[in-house]
N, C-alpha and C positions, 0 to 999 in steps of 0.2 A: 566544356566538360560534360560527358556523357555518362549514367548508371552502365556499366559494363555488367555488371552479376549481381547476384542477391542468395548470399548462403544462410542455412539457417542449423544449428547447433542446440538441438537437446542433447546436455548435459548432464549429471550429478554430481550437483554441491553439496557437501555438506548432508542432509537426511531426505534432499529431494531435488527433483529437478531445476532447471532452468531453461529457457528455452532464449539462446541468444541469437542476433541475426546482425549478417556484414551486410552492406550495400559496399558495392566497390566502384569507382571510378575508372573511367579510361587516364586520369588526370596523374595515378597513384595514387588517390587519396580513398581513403576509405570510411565510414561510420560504421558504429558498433551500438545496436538496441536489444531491446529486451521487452518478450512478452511476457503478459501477465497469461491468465485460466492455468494456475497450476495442478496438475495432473489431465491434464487434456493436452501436451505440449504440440503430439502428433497431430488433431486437429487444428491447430494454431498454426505448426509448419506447413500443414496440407496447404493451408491458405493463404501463406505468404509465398508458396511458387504460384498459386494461383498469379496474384498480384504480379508477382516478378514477369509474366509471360507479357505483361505489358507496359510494365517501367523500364526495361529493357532499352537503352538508345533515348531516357528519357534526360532533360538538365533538372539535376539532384538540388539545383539551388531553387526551382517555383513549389516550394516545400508548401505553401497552400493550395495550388491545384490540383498538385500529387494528391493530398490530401482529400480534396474534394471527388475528385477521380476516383478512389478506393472505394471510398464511400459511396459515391450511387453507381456504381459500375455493376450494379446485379440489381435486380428487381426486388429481392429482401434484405435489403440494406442492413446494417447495426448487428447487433447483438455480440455477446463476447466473445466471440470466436472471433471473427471478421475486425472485429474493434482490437482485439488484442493483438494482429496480425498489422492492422493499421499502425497502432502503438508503437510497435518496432521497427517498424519502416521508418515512420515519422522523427524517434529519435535518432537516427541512424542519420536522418535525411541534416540536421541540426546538425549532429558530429560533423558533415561532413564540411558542412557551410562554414560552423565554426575556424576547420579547420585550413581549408580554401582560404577565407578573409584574416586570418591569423588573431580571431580573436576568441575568448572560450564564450559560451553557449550564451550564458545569460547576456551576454551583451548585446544578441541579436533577439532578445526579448523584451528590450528597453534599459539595459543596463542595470546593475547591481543596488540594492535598496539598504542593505545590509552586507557586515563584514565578515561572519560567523552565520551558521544557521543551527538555533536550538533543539535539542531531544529528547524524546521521554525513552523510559524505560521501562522493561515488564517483568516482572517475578511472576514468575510459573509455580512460586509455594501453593502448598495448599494450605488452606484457611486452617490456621494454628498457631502458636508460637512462632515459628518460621517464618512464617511471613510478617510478622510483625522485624522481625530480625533483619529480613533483607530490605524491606523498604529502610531501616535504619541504618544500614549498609550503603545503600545508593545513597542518600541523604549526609549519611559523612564524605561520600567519595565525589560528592557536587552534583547529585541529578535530584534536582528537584520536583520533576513530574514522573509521577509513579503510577504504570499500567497494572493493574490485576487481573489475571484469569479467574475464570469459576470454581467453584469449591462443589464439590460433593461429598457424602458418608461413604464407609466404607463400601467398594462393592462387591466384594468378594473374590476379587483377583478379577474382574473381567472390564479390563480397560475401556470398553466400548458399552458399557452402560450406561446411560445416563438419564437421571428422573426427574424434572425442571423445579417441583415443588419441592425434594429432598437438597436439591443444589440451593436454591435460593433460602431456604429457613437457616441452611449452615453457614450457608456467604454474608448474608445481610448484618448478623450481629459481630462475626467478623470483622467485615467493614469498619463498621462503629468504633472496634477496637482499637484498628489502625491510625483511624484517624485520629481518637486519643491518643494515641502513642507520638504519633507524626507533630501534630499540633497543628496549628490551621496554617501556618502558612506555605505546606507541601500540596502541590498540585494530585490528586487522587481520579482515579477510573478506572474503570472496568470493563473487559472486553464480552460481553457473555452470547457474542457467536450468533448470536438470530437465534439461540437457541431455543427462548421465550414466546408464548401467545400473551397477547394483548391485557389479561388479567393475570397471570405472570409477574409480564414486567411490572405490572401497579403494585402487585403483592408489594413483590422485592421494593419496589423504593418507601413504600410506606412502615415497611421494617428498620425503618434505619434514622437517625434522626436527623433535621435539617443542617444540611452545609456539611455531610458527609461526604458526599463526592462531588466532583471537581467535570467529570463527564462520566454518562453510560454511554459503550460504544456498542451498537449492533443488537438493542435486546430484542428485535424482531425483524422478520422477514422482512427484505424491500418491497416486494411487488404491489405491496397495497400502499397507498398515499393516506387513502381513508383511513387503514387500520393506523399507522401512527398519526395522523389526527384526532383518533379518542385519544392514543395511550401521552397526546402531549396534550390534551385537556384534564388528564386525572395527576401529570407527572409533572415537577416541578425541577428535576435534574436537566442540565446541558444535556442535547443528545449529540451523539460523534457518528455519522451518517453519510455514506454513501462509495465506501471501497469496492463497492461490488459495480459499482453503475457505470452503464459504458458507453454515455455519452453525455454531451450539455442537455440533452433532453431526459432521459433520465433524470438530472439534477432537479428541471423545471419546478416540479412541484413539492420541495421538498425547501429548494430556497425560496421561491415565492411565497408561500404559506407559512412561513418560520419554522417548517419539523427539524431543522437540522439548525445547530448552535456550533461544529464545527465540521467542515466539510471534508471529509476523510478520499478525497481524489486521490486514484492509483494514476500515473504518468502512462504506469504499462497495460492498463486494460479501457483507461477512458477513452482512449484516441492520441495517445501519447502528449509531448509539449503544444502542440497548437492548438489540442482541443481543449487542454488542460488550463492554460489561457485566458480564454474564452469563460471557461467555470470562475477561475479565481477573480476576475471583475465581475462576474456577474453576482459572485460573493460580497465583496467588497462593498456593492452597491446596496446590498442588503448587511452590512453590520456583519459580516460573518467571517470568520478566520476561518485560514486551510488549516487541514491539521493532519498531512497525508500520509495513506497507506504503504505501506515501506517493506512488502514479506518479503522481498524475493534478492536478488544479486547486486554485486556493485554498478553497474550499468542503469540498473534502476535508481541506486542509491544516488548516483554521481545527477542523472536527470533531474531527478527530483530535487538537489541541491541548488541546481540553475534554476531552476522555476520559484524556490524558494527565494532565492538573493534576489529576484525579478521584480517580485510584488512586495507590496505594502500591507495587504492582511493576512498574514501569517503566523500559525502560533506555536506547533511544535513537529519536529520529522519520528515520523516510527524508525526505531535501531531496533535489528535483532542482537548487536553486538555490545555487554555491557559486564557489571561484575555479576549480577545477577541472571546472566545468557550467555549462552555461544550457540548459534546454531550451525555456524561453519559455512554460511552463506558466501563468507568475503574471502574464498580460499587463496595464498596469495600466489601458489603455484599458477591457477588458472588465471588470476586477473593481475599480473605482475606490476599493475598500475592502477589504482582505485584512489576514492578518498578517504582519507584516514580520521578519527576520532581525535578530537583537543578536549579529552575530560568528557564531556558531557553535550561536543559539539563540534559542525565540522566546519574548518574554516571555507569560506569561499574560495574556489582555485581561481589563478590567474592563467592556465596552459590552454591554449587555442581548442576550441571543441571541448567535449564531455569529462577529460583529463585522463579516459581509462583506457586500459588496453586488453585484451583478452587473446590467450594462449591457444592456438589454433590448434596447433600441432598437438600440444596433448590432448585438448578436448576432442579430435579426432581418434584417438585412441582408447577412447570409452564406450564401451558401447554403453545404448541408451538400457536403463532401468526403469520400468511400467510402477508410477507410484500411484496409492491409493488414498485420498483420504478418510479417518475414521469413518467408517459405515456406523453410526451412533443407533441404539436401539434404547427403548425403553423395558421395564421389568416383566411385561406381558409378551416382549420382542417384538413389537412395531415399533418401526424407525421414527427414526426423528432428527433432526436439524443439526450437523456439524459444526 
């Protein structure tokens, strides 16, 4: 069995793209992946025919030297571009294995750990009454771990404002509320986007009183190790760390050192299942649960649910799909075969490969849409951190 082609499909799901990629066999067999860097999809595809000019005539089953190949086959190895292009090779390369040997994904990861894999959920309210209501909401309807976005004051109509100390003075006694409300035994977090510097984030947690939440996900920029090194000498919250990183070295300093409490790995930008792997034992070894990044399509979702049943430290999958959300991610016309939601979680599939399928023929009928994300400015209009 030989890679015969390598297609790649920026599409629009739902409010934004996806950018999915076949690998096809001489054999008929095919895999279906999925890169992450959303809104870059065109530089993601540029680099996945890159790739393809040399996996071409290659066997789709040495899925680690593929791997290895990708990756130092250019003198500036990594970064998210090239990793998220990897990404989708990689699961694609797994689909296809799976589906070759007749068995689904996670089996050729060391088989199934778990029979279900658990989810959290996000309300998008803004800090008010509201949100006290939906977390109350999810909580009757059986989701016990509850995501929250950022709160800010009014701004005037101009969605793209945003001021970190006006956000934080409104969120943090919010928080408080909910968690009154909730009572202690609902899992609680907060997504607040890197949006924070380092005295920031201390403000925000020191507002709020102890064993209010449950994880802060992202309240600062990755690129410094150091910098979250103060901010986990002043903070006593779970940090949720590392969707953006896009690779096992990336991770390096972040599980060695203990900044991160649960490691927030995307399938589709780290280096896809084999690198992803690699991160969750070296998690493991450190006390640390996965607790993975989940924005983007079923292909991602359906990956991530294999690597979930795989391993043993695991603690919850991000759903954009809930009573509290619809992003329209899991369109069912595009992906005629995904996996589905049990309540508050999704069973592990038993069907050879990733379980998903994806609509060629329509998604060829789209032309692509250029998306943006927020350009976030502050009140002086200098930007700042989406």
């Amino acid at each position: 069995m030989k890679i015969s082609d390598i297609k790649v499909y920026p599409v629009w799901v739902g409010s934004r793209n996806q950018l999915v990629v076949k690998v096809e066999t001489d054999a008929g067999i095919w895999g279906w992946g999925e890169a992450g860097v959303s809104g870059r999809e065109r530089a993601v595809a540029g680099a996945v025919q890159h790739y393809r000019e040399f996996l071409l005539g290659r066997d789709p089953l040495r899925i680690g030297a593929l791997w290895q190949e990708m990756y130092r086959s250019q003198y500036f190895e990594g970064g998210r571009v090239l990793s998220g292009a990897i990404s989708a090779i990689d699961i694609a390369l797994y689909d296809i294995a799976g589906k070759a040997l007749g068995v689904p994904v996670y089996q050729l990861l060391g088989g199934k750990q778990r029979d279900y894999v658990p989810c959290f959920a996000t309300t998008g309210a803004p800090m008010g009454p509201r949100l006290i209501e939906e977390a109350q909401l999810l909580i009757e309807r059986g989701w016990n771990v509850i995501r929250t976005g950022t709160g800010h004051p009014d701004t005037g109509g101009d969605a793209r404002l945003f001021e970190p100390r006006e956000s934080l003075g409104l969120t943090a006694p919010w928080l408080a509320r909910l968690r009154e409300a909730v009572g202690p035994s609902a899992v609680l977090g907060i997504d607040y986007h890197h949006r924070l510097s380092v005295a920031e984030a201390t403000s925000f947690c020191q507002r709020m009183p102890p064993g209010t939440l449950d994880f802060l996900e992202e309240p600062i920029r990755d690129e410094c190790p150091e910098a979250y090194t103060a901010l986990r000498s002043m903070v006593d919250v779970p940090f949720a760390i590392g969707e953006e990183f896009s690779s096992k070295w990336a991770f390096l300093p972040y599980i060695e050192r203990g900044l991160t409490n649960f490691a927030r790995v995307d399938v589709c930008n780290v280096g896809g299942l084999t690198e992803a792997m690699k991160v969750a034992g070296w998690a493991e070894a450190h006390y640390i649960d996965l607790m993975p990044h989940n924005p983007l399509g079923p292909i991602c979702t359906a990956a991530t649910i294999h690597l979930a049943a795989a391993v043993t430290n695991f603690a919850w999958l991000e759903v954009r799909t809930s009573p509290t959300e619809e992003l329209g991610f899991d369109d069912s016309e595009l992906f005629p075969s995904q996996p589905r939601l049990e309540g508050s979680r999704f069973p592990v599939p038993d069907a050879p490969g990733l379980g998903v399928e994806f609509n060629e023929e329509l998604a060829s009928k789209q032309p692509f849409r250029y998306w943006e994300a927020p350009h976030l400015h502050r009140r002086d209009e200098s930007y700042t951190n989406w």
